[in-house]
N, C-alpha and C positions, 0 to 999 in steps of 0.2 A: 469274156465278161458278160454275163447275165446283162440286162436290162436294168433289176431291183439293184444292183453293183452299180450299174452307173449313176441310176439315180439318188444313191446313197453320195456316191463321191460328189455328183455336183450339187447336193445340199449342203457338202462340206464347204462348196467354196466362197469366197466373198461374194456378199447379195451385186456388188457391180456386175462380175462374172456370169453370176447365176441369171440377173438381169439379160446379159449379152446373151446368152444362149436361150433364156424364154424367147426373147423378141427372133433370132436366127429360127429355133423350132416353128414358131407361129408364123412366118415369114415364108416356110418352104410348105405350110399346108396349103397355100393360093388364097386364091379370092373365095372371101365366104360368102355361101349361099345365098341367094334372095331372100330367104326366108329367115336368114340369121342377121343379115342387113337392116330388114324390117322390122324385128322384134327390136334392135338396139338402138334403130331409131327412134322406135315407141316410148322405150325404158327412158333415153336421154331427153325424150318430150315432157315424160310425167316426171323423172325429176327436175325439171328448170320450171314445171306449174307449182311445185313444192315449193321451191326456191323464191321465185314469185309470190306466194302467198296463194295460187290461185287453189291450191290444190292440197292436200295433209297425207300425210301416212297413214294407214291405219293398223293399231296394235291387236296380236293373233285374236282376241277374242270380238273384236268388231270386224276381220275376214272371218272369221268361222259363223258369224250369225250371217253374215252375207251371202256368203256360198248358201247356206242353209234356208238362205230366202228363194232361192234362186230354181 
């Protein structure tokens, strides 16, 4: 069985199942990076400033003048 074959059959299966085996796959990659720790720390920071009020999202055309400031 191919790879693309497996991953066909377990899109078949109930999202419980599918569940089970996301969490088993990401479970046998190990501990993530320092570097992947940190970003997701950041990410989870800036949305609870969102959440808060402290902080807003900004819609593609207010990042593209941004960057473009930058």
């Amino acid at each position: 069985m191919t790879s693309k074959q497996l991953l066909q059959s377990v899109l078949e299966m109930p999202s419980i199942d599918r569940a089970e085996i996301a969490s088993a796959l990401i479970d046998s990659l190990g501990e993530a990076p320092e570097d992947d720790i940190t970003l997701i720390d950041e990410a989870l920071q800036r949305d609870q400033a969102v959440e808060e009020g402290k902080a807003r999202y900004l819609d593609e055309a207010e990042f593209r003048r941004g960057i473009r400031r930058e």
